[in-house]
N, C-alpha and C positions, 0 to 999 in steps of 0.2 A: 106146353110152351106159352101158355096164355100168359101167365105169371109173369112174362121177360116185356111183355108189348109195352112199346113207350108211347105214354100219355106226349103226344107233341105238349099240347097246352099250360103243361105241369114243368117245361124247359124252362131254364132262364134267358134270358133272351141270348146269350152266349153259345150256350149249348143247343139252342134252336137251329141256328146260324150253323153247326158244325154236322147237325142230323141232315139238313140242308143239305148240304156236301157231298154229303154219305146218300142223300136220297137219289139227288142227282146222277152220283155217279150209278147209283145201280138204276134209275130212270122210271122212280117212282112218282109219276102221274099225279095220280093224287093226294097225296102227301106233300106235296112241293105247293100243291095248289090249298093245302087247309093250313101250310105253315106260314107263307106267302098271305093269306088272312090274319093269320095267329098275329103276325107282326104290325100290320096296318092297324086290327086292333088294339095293340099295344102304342099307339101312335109316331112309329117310325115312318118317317117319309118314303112314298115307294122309288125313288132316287137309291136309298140307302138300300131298301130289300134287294134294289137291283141289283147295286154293285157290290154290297158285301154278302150276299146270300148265294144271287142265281150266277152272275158273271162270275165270282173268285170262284163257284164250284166247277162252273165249267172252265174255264183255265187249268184245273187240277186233271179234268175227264180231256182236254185239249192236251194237255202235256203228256199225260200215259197213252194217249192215243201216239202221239207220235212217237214217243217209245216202245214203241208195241207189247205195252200190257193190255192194253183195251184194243177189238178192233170194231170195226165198221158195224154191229146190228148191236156193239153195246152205246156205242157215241148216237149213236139215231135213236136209242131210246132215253139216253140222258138228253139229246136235244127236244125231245117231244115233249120230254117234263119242264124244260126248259122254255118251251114255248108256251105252255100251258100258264107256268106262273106269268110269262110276259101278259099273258092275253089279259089276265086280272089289271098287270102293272101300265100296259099303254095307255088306258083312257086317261088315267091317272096320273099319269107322267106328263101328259100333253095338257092337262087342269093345271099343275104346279110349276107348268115352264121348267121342265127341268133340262139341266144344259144339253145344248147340243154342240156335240163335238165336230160336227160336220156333213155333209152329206155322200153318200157312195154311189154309183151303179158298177155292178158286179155282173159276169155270165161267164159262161165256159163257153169256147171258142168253136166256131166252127168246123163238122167232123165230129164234134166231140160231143157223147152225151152222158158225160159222167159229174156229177153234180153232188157226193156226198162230201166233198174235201170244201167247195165250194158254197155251199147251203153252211156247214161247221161256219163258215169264214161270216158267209151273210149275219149268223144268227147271234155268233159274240160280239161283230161290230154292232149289228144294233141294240145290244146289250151294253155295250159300252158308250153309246148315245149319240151312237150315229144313224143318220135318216138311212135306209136301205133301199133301194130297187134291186131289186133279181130277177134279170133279162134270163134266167134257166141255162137253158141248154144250146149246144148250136148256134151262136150267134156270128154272124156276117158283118163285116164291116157296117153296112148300112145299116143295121140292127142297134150297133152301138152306136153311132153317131145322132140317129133320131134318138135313142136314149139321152146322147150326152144334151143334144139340146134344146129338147124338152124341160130334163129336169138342169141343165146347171148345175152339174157336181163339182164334187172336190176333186175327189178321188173316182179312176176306173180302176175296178180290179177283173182281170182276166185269169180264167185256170184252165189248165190243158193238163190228162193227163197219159197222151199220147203221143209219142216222138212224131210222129207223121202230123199232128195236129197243133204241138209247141211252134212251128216257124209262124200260123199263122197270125199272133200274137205280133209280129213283126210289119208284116201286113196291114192291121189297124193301127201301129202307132208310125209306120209310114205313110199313110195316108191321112193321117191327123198332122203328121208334118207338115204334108204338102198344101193341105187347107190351112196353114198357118194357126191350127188350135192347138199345138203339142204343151206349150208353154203352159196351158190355161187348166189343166189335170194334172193330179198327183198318179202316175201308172204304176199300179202294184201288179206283180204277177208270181204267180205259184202253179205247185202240178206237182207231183212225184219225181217225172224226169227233167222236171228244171233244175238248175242252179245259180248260185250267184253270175258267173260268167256269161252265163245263155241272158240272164237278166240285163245285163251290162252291155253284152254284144248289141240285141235288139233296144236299146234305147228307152228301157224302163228305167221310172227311179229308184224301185228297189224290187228286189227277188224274196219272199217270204214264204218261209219251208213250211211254217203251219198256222194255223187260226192263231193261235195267241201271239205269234210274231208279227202277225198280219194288223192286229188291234195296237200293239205297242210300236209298229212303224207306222200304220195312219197318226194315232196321236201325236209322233215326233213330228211327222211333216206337217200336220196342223198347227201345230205351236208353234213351228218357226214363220208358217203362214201368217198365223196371228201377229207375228210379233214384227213380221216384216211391212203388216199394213201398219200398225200400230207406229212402226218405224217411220 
């Protein structure tokens, strides 16, 4: 089998990008992290390794995840290679200014300590250039709210993936009402047994069924953000 092993280095930068893909999806570690060099030394901006290497591979490992071709101990090992190239690309990114789309705090809700749909969520938004906090597991109204105002988000994303623990979601952005901060957050929410209407009911802006829906509804609501100060 020796005979088949592909020389990463000997790729063109094309077909680096597509092994990429392919490494990610199966959650190859270090390969991700010697291709993720291979390119830097080729002098591609780590902006570019980001988004057309690790982010577009994980949106492919994001979308068979939610079609259940992939489950849950193949996406956590595509995410650890995914984090591994980040770890090279953050210094880096933070040297080049490279954009930022906005900032998040994220947690799965009180009751709940189920965090791998959520961590997926943390790990492509800040792939896609957004600042991340990840409050984990369990959080309590008051947990968020010294989150929100500490950091000054954009965006809070909430995931529940328990009926008995989806109402408390409701909870927090009721009492973000009544402190008269509801306006001042974009509220994303997700979980398994959510849907659009449970999203609507409880007074989120939007309802997001997986990580990559979750990345292309922040970016909507940021843009119109943008353009409404810009306005």
């Amino acid at each position: 089998m020796a005979d088949d092993e592909i020389i990463l280095s000997e790729l063109s930068d094309d077909e680096l990008v597509l092994q990429m893909h392919d490494d990610l999806y199966d959650g190859l570690k270090e390969e991700i992290e010697e291709s993720v060099n291979i390119l830097l030394e080729r002098k591609w901006t780590p902006y570019d390794v980001l988004t057309k290497a690790l982010v577009a591979g994980m949106t492919i490992v994001g979308y068979d995840f939610r079609d259940g071709i992939l489950f849950v101990p193949e996406v956590l090992l595509a995410a650890n290679a995914m984090k591994a190239g980040m770890f090279i690309l953050k210094p880096l990114l933070a040297e080049t200014g490279a954009p930022r789309m906005g900032k998040m705090v994220i947690g799965t809700v009180k009751g709940d300590i189920h965090d791998i749909g959520k961590n997926l969520v943390a790990m492509m938004m800040e792939g896609a250039g957004f600042e991340v906090r990840d409050l984990g597991i369990n959080n309590s109204v008051e947990k968020y709210l010294a989150a929100l105002e500490e950091d000054q988000p954009d965006i809070l994303g909430m995931s529940a993936l328990l009926t008995t623990t989806m109402p408390y979601m409701k909870v927090v952005i009721d009492t973000l009402k009544e402190k008269g901060l509801r306006e001042e957050y974009i509220v994303l929410v997700g979980g398994a047994p959510l849907n659009e209407e449970f999203g609507k009911a409880i007074g989120a802006d939007a309802y997001c069924r997986d990580a990559a829906v979750a990345v292309e509804t922040a970016k909507q609501y940021m843009l119109r953000k943008h353009n409404a100060v810009a306005g």
